[in-house]
C-alpha positions in Angstrom: -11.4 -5.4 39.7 -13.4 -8.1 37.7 -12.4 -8.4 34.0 -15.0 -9.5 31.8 -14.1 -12.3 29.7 -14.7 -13.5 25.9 -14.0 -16.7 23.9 -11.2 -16.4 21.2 -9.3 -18.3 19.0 -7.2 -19.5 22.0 -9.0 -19.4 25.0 -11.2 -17.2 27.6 -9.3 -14.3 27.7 -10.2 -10.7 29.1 -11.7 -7.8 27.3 -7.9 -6.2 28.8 -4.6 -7.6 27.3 -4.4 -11.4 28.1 -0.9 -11.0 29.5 1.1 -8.2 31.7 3.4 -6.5 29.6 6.6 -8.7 30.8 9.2 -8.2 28.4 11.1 -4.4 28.9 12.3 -4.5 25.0 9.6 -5.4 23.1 10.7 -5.2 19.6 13.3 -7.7 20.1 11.3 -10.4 22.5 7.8 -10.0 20.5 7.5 -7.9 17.8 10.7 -9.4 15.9 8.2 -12.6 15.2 5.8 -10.4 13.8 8.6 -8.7 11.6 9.9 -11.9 10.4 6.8 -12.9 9.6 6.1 -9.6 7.4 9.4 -10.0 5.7 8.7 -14.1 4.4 5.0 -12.7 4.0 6.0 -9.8 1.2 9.1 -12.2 0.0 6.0 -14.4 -1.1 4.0 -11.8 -2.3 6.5 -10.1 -4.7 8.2 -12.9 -5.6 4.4 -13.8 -7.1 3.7 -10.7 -8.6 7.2 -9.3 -9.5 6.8 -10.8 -13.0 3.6 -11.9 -13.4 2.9 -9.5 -16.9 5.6 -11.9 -18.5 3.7 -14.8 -17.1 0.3 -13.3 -18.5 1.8 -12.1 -21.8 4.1 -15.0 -23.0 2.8 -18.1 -20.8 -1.1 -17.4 -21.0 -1.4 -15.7 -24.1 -2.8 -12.2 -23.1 -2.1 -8.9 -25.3 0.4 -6.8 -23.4 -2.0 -4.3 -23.0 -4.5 -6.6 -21.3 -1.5 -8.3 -19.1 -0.5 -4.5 -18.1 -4.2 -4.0 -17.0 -4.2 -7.8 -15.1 -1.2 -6.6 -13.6 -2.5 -3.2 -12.4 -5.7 -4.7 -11.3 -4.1 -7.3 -8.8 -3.1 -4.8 -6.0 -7.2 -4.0 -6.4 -8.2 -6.8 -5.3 -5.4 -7.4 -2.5 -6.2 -4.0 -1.0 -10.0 -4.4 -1.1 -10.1 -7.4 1.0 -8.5 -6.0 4.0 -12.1 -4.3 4.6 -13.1 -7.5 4.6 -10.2 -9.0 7.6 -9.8 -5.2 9.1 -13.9 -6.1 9.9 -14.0 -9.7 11.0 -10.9 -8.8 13.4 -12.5 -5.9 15.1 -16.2 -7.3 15.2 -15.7 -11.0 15.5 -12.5 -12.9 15.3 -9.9 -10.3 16.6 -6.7 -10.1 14.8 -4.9 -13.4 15.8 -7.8 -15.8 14.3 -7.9 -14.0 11.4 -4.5 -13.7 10.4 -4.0 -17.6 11.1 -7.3 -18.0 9.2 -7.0 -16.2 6.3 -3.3 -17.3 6.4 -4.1 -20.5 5.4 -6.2 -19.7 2.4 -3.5 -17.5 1.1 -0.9 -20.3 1.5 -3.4 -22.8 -0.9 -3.4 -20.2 -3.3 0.4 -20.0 -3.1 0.3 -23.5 -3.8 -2.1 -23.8 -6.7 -0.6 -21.3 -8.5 2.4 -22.9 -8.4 0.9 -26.1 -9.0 -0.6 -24.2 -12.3 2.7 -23.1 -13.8 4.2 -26.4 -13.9 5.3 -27.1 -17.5 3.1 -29.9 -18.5 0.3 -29.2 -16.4 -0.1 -25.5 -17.4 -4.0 -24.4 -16.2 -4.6 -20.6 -16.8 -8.2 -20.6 -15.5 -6.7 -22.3 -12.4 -3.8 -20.1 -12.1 -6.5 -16.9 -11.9 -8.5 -18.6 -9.7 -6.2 -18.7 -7.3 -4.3 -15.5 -7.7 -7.6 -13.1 -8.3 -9.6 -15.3 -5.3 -7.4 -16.9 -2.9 -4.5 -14.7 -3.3 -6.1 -11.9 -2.8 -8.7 -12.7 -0.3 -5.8 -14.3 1.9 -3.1 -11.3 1.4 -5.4 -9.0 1.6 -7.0 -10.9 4.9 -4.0 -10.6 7.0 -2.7 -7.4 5.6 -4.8 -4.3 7.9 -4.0 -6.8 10.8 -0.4 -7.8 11.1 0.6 -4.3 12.0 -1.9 -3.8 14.1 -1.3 -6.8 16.3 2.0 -5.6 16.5 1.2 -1.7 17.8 -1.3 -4.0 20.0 1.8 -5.3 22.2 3.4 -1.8 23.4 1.7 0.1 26.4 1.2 3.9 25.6 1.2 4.4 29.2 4.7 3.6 29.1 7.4 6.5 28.0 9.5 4.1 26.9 7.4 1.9 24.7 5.9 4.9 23.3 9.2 5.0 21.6 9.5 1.5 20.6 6.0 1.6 19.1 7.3 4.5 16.9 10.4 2.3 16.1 8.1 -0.6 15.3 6.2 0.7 12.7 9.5 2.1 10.8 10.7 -1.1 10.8 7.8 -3.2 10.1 8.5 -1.3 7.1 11.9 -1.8 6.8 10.8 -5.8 7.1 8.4 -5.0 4.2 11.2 -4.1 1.9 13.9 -6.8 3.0 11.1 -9.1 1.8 10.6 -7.1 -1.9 14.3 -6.7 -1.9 14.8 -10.6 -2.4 12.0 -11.2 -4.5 12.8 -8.2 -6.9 16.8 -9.0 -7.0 16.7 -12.8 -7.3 13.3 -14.6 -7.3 11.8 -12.1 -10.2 14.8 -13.0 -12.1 14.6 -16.7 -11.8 11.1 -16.6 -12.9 11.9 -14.9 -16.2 15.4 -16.1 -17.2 16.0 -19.3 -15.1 18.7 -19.4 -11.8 21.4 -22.2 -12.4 20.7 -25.6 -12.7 16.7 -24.5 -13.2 15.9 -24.2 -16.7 13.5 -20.8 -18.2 11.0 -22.7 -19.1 10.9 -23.8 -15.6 11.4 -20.3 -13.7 7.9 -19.4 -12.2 7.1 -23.3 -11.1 10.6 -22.8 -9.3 10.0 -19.0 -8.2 6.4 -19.9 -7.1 7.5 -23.2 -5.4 10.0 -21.0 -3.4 7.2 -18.3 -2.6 4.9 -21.0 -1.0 7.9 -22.2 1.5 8.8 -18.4 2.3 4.9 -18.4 3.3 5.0 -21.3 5.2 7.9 -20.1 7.5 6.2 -17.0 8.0 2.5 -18.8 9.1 5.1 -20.9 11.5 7.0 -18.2 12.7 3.9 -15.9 13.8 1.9 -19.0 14.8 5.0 -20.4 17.0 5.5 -17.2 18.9 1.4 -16.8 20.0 2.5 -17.2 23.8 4.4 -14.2 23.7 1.6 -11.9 22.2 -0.9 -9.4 24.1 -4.3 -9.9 22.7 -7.3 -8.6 22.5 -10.3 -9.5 21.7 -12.8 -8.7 19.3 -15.2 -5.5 20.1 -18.5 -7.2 19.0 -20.4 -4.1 17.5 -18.3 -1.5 17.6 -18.6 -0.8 14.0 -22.3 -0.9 14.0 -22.6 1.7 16.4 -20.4 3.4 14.3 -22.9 3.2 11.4 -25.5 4.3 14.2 -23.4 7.1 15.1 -23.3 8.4 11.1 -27.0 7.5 10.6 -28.0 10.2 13.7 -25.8 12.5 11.8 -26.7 11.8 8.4 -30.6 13.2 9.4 -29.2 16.5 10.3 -26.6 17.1 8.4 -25.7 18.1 4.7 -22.2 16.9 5.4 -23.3 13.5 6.0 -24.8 13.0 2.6 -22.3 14.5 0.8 -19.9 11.9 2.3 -22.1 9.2 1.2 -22.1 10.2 -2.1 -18.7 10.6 -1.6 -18.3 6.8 -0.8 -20.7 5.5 -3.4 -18.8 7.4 -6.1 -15.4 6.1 -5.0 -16.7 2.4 -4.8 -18.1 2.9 -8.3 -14.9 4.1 -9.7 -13.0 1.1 -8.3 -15.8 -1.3 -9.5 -15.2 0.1 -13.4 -11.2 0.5 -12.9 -11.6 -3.5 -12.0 -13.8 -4.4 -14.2 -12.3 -2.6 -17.5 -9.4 -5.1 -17.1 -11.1 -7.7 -17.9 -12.6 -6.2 -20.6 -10.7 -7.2 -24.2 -12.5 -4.5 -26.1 -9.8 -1.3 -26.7 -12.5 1.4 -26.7 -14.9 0.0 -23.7 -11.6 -0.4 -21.8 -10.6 3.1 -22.3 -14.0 4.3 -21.2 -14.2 2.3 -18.2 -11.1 3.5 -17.1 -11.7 7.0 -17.7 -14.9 6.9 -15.9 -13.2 4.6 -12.9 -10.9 7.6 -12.4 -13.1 10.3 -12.7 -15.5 8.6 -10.1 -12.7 8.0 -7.7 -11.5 11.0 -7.8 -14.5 13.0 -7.2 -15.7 10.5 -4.3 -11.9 11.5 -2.4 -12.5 15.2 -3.0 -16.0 14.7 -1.3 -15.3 12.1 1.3 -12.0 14.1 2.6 -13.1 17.9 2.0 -16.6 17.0 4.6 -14.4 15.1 7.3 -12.0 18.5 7.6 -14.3 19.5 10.0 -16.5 16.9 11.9 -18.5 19.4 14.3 -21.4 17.5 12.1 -20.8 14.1 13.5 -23.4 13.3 16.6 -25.6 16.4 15.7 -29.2 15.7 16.9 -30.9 18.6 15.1 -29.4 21.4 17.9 -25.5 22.0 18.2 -24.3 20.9 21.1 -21.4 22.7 22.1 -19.5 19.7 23.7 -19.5 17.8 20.0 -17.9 21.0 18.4 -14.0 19.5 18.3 -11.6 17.0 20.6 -11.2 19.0 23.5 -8.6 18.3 26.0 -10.9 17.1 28.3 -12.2 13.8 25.7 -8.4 13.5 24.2 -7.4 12.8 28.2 -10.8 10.4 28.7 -9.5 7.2 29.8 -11.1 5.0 27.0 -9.8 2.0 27.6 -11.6 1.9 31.3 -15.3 2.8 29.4 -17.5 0.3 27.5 -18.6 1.4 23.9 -21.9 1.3 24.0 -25.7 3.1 23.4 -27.4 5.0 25.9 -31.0 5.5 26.1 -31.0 8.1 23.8 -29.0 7.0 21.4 -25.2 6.9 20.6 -22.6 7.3 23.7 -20.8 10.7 24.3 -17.8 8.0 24.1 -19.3 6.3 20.7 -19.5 9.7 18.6 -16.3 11.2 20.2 -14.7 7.4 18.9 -16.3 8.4 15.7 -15.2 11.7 15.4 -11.7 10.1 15.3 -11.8 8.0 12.9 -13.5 10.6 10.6 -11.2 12.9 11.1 -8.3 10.6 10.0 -10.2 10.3 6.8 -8.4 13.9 5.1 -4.6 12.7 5.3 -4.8 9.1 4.7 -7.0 9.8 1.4 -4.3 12.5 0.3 -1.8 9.3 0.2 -4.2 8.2 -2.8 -1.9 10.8 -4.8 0.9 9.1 -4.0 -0.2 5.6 -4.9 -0.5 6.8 -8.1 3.0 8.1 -8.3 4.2 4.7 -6.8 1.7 2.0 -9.0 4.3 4.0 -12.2 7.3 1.5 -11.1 5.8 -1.6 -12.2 3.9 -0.1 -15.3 5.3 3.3 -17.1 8.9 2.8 -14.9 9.2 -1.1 -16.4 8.1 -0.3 -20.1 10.7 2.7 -19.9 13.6 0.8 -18.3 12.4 -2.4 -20.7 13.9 -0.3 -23.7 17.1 0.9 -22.3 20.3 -0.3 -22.1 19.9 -3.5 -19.9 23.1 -5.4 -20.3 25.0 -6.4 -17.4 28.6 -7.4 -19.2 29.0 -8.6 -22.6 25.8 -11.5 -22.8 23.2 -11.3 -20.1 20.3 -8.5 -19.9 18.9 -7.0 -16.2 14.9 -8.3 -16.0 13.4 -4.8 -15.7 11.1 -5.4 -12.5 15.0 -6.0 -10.9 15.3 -2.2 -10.6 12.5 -2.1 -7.8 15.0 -3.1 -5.8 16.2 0.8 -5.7 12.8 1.7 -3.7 13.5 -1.4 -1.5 17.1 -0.3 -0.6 15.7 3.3 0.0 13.6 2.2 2.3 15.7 -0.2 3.9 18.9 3.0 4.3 16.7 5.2 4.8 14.2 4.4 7.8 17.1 3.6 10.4 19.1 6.7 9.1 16.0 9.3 9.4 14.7 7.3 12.7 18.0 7.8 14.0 19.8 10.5 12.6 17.7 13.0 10.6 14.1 13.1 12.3 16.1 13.9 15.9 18.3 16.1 13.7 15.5 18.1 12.7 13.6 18.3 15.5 16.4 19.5 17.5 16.5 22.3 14.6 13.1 22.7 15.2 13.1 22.8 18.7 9.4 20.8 18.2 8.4 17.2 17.3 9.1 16.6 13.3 5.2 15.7 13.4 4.1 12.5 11.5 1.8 15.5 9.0 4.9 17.1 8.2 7.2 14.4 7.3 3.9 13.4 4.9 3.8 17.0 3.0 7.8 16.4 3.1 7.0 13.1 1.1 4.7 14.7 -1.6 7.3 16.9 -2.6 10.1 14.2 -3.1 7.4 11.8 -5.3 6.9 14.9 -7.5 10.8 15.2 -7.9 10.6 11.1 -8.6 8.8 11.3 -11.2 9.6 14.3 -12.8 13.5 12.6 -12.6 11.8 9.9 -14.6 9.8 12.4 -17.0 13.7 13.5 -17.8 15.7 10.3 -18.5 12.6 9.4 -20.8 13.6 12.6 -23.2 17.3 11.4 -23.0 16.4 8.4 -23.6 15.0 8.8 -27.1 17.6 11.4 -27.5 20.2 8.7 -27.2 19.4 6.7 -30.6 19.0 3.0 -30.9 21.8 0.7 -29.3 24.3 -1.0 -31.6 26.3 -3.9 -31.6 28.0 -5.7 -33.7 25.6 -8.7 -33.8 22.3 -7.5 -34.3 20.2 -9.8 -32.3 21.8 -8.3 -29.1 20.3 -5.0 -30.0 16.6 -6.5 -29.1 15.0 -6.0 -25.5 14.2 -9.7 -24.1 11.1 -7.4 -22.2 9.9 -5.2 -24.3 6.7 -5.4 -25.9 6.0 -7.3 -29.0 5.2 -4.5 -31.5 3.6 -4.6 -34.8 5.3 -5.8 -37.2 3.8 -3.4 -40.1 5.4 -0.3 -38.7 8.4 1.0 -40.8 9.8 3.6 -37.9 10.6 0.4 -35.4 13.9 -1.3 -34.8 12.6 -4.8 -34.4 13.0 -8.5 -35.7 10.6 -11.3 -36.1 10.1 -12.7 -32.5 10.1 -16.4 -32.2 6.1 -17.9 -31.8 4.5 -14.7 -31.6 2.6 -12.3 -34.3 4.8 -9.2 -34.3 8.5 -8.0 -34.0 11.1 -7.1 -30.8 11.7 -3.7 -29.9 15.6 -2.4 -29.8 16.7 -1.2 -26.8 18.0 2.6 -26.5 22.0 3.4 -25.9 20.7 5.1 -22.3 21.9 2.6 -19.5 18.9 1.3 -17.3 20.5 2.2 -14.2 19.5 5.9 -14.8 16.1 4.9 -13.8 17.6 3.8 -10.1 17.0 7.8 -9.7 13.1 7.3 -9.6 12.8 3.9 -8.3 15.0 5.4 -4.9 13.1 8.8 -4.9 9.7 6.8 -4.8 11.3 5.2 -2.0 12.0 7.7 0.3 8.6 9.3 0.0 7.4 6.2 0.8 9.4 6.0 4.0 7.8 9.9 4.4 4.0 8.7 3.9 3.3 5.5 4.1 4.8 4.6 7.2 3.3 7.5 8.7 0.0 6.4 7.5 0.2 3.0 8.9 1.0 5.1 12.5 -1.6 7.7 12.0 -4.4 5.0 11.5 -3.1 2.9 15.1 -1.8 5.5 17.2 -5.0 8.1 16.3 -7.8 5.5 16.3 -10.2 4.2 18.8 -8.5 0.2 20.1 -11.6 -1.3 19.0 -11.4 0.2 15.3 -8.3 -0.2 14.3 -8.0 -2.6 12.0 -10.6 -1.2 10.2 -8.7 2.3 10.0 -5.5 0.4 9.0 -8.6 -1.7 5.9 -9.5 1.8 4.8 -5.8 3.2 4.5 -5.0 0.1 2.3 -7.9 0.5 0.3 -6.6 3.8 -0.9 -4.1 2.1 -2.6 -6.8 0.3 -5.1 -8.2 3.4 -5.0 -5.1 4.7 -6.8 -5.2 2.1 -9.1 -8.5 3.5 -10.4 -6.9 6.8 -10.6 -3.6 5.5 -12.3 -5.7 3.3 -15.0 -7.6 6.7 -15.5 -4.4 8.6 -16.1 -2.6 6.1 -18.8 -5.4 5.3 -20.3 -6.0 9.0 -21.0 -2.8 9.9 -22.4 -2.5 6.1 -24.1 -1.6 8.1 -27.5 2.0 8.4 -25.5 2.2 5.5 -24.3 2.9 2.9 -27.6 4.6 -0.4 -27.8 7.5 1.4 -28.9 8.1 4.5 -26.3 10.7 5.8 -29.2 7.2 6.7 -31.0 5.5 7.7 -28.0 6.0 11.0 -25.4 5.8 9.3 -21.9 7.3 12.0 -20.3 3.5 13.5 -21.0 2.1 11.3 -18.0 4.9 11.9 -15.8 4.0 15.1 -15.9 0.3 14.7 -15.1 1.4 12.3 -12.3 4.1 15.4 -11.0 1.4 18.1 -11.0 -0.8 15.7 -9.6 1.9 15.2 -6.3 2.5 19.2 -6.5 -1.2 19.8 -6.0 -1.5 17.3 -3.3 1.2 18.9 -1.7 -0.6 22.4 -1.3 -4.0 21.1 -0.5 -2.3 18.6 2.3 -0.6 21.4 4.0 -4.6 23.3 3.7 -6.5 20.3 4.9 -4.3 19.1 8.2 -3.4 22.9 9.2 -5.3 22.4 12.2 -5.1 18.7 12.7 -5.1 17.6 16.7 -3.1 14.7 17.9 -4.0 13.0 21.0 -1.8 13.8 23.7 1.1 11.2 23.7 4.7 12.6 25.6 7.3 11.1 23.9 11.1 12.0 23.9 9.8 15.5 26.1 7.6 16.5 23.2 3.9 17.1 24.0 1.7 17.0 20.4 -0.7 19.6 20.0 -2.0 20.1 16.5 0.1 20.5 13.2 -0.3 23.8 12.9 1.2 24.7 16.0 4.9 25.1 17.4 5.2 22.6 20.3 6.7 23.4 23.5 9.6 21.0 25.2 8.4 20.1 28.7 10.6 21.2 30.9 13.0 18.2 32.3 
């Protein structure tokens, strides 16, 4: 058999893997340079953005509302961009070049923003150059590709790498959270507060400077190991017979344009969730926001409630029976043998039946967009609240409040070998069926409503506690709090040193009550996200994945939007001072808001189909049914 050949980054390589698949574990011979990578890669990445508000607020001059909404709006623009990289990889580049590509521009933004702190040579308008631009557009570059080059290298005709593949994208996440583990336990700190002989006043030159090397390692680790990697190449149009496959169904179809609205609306709300952060203006931010989240949320009702059912994709103006669901007969179609393409007619049997897969993806992954919401509370309602408790560790030194991330990071890190090893078999045994990836998603939902509902509770007790008192009174003040104003009689506070306004006092409540939520939000995070990351490679046409891994990210910006929408409408709550606020008022939005997703999950993926992978003796079906155990 004659392969055909393409030109790639590295050479003339096949349209099938470059290399036989030579190494019998996998994990540890290739995919452990792809994890190391991840790990330096997100100890970068955290280590930047683990403190930035402070760096907004106290270097740059920003109100703390505005640096809150800078802060927010950062994750927007890193998890637009991989729409961007998840498209050049599957049309053009393939996921190799782009990663190294795109690598590099996210490494000179490293570098100039740490050139842009220096004391001496501080540049704000470079500084968000290079973290809105180059930051993003390189982060966000790489991200929907990394893991997918790394599902890339196991053969799922293989029982036995069918597992590892599983095993891969658990700890792809576990490498994730090794990385944010670092950066929120030391690197955050040094930025804020200074690390031995490095000064304060020189913390994020130092914590930056540190980020770019961790990047650097990372680029050489993953560049260093290329031999080793299967590759493949880019498609070279697979997308745009996508788009021809939706444009033959959008002419006979009300589902079609319902979905389009669907999409313009959610792209709209993100535009004005963006946008409204720039804005300085109180009452146009407010409105923006509001109108960001009401668009985005109405564009994921309408997107995911048409792509339940996709009989509609492919229709030519008659049903054809054949394009009603997956049948058994296209889920065992050997794809990877047949060349996307267009027959005379029009679209392929193969190209709408590829289509059909990715739509029907669409339902689950933008249900995660609830969760997002839940999660994006740790570095803005979670910090304000643990920023006015108790944060002395000993006598003399306060905890910097983005430290306590670390609890989702040690979740995840505990839990994703303990339930890959211990309680998914555990359950499934129980079950006497696979623990389905669906399941273990409406599982999460219900553990990020009891995360933030924990942290609804300790907020009460908080202000129930009363005011901390020592016997010195500048020891009573939150190093970071808010600066509040100074006119208002009800607040503990003192005059702050170069700034218009007082400190807050910090509450008798220890911060290490909030290690509650910060772990809870990690182990539905182990329960989704992970799960989405597998859903979008394992359930998705080869040549689209990287787009299906662009589009899961996306959700996250998309629950930005959702989250601005949310704070912003209860902002009454949500004052400088949380002793003369209610923030357990959005918690609870945000906890009925998980609740809810719960029950229309379990609706919307009741009949979900998976393809037909054996693993462990287990033969998928669909999510609503009881699978049998093959006989041994």
């Amino acid at each position: 058999m004659v392969l055909k050949t393409v030109t790639t980054f590295l050479s003339t390589v096949p349209t099938r893997p470059t290399r036989v698949y030579e190494y019998k574990n996998i994990l540890m011979n290739v995919c452990i340079f792809i994890l190391v990578m991840e790990m330096c890669e997100r100890l970068c990445f955290y280590g930047l953005t683990g403190s930035i508000k402070v760096l907004f607020n106290k270097s740059f001059g920003y109100s703390s509302f505005q640096s809150s909404a800078l802060t927010n709006v950062l994750p927007s623009f890193v998890y637009l961009t991989p729409l961007l990289g998840g498209y050049i990889a599957d049309e053009h580049w393939g996921r190799f070049k782009t990663i190294a590509i795109f690598g590099f521009v996210y490494l000179a933004g490293v570098t100039l923003m740490s050139y842009s702190v220096h004391p001496g040579n501080e540049n704000k308008n470079l500084f968000m150059f290079s973290c809105f631009g180059l930051l993003a557009l390189g982060s966000g570059g790489i991200k929907a590709n990394v893991v997918t080059l790394g599902g890339d290298q196991f053969n799922d005709k293989n029982p036995d790498h069918v597992v590892q593949k599983e095993q891969f994208f658990n700890y792809f996440y576990w490498a994730i959270n090794i990385g944010a583990g670092i950066s929120f336990g030391y690197i955050a700190q040094m930025a804020t507060n200074g690390s031995g002989a490095i000064p304060a006043e020189y913390g994020f030159f130092w914590s930056f400077t540190i980020c770019a090397i961790a990047l650097t390692l990372a680029l050489t680790v993953f560049l260093g190991a290329s031999g080793r990697y299967i590759l493949y190449p880019a498609s070279g149009g697979t997308m745009g017979i996508f788009f021809d496959v939706y444009k033959k169904s959008l002419t006979h179809s009300l589902q079609g344009y319902v979905i389009l609205v669907g999409v313009i609306s959610m792209i709209v709300g993100f535009t004005l969730s963006v946008g409204g952060a720039f804005v300085e203006d109180d009452g146009l931010n407010k409105n923006l926001a509001i109108s960001g989240c009401a668009c985005a949320a109405v564009g994921i009702v309408l997107t995911g409630g048409c792509c339940i059912n996709t009989d509609w994709v492919g229709q030519s103006g008659e049903r054809n029976e054949g394009d009603q669901q997956l049948n058994d007969e296209a889920a065992e179609r050997k794809k990877d043998d047949m060349m996307l393409g267009l027959d005379d007619d029009g679209p392929s049997e193969k190209a709408i039946l590829d289509a059909k897969e990715l739509w029907r993806v669409l339902p689950p992954v933008l249900c995660s967009t609830s969760f997002w919401v839940a999660y994006s509370q740790m570095s803005g309602n979670f910090y304000a609240q643990s920023c006015q408790m108790n944060l002395y560790i000993g006598d003399n030194t306060q905890l910097n409040a983005a430290v306590l991330q670390i609890g989702d990071c040690i979740a995840i890190v505990l839990c994703i070998p303990l339930f890959d090893s211990f309680l998914y078999p555990f359950i499934e045994r129980c079950k006497g069926s696979k623990f389905t990836l669906l399941q273990k998603m409406a599982c999460g939902f219900l553990v990020s409503t009891a995360a933030v509902m924990a942290a609804a509770v300790i907020e009460i007790k908080r202000r129930e506690s009363g005011v901390v008192e020592f016997t010195t009174a500048e020891k009573s003040y939150s190093n970071c709090a808010p600066i509040v104003d100074s006119d208002n009689p009800d607040t503990c506070a003192q005059d702050s040193e170069g700034f218009m306004g007082k400190k807050t006092c910090m509450s008798n409540l220890s911060v290490f009550w909030m290690a509650i939520p910060y772990f809870l939000i990690g182990v539905s995070e182990v329960l989704i996200s992970v799960q989405v990351y597998e859903l979008c490679y394992t359930e998705i046409p080869m040549e689209m994945r990287s787009s299906a891994q662009a589009i899961n990210l996306f959700t996250t910006g998309l629950a930005s939007a959702v989250a601005a929408g949310i704070t912003v409408s209860f902002q009454v709550d949500i004052p400088n001072d949380l002793n003369n606020g209610h923030l357990e008022r959005p918690y609870f939005a945000v906890a009925g808001l998980q609740f809810i997703t719960f029950i229309v999950f379990i609706i919307v993926t009741r009949n979900f189909k998976y393809k037909e992978i054996v693993r462990d003796g287990f033969k998928p079906l669909s999510n609503g049914d009881e699978e049998e155990k093959e006989a041994a």
